[in-house]
C-alpha positions as CSV (number, residue, x, y, z in Angstrom):
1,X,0.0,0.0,0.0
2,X,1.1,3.3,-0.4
3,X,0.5,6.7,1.2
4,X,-0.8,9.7,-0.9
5,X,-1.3,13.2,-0.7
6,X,-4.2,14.8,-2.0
7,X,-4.8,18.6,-2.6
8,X,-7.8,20.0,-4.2
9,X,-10.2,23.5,-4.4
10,X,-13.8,23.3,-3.0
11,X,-15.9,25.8,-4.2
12,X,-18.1,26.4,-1.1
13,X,-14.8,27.9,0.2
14,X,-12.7,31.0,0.1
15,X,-10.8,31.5,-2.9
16,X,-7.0,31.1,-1.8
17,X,-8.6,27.7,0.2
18,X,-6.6,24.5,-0.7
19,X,-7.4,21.6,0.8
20,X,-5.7,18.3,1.4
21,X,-5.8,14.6,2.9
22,X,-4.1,11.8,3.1
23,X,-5.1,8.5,1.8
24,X,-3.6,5.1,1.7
25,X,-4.2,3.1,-1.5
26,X,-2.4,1.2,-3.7
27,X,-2.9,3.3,-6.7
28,X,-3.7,7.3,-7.2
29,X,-6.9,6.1,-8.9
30,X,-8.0,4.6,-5.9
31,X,-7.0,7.0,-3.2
32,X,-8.9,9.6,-5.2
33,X,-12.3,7.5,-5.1
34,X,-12.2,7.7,-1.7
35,X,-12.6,11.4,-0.8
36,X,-15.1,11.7,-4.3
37,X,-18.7,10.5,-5.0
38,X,-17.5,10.0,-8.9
39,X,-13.9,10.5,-11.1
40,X,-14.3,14.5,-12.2
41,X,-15.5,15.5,-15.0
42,X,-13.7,15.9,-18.5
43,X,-13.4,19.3,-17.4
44,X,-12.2,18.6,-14.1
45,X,-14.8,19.7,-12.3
46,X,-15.7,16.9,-9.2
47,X,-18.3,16.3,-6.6
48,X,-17.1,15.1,-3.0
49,X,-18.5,12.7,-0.5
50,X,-19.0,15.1,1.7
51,X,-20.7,17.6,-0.7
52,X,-20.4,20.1,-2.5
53,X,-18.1,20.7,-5.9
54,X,-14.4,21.3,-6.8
55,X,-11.0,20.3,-8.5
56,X,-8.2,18.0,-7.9
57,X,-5.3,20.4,-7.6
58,X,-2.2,17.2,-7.0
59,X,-1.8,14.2,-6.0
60,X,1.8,13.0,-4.9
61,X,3.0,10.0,-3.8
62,X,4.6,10.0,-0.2
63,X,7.9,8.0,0.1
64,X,7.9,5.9,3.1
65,X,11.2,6.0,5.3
């Protein structure tokens, strides 16, 4: 399994608002399922599970020590 980080924009928040979370998963794929109701949009445009709307700014993997 690995450890990812997760930022994103919600836009039911201030403008310079980012976001983030870490996820274990063992692909980015997955680790972004599991804080969104659906994959985004072609236009990147997602809804979380927690509501309301936003984008997937990066997701990076963290290296384990």
């Amino acid at each position: 399994m690995n450890q990812y980080l997760i930022k994103y924009i919600r836009d039911d928040m201030p403008d310079d608002y980012v976001g983030s979370s870490i996820k274990w998963s063992r692909t980015k794929n997955d680790a972004v399922k599991l804080i969104l109701k659906k994959l985004p949009d072609p236009q990147g445009v997602c809804v979380f599970k927690r509501g309301g709307t936003g984008k997937i700014i990066s997701i990076e993997q963290i290296e384990q020590t």
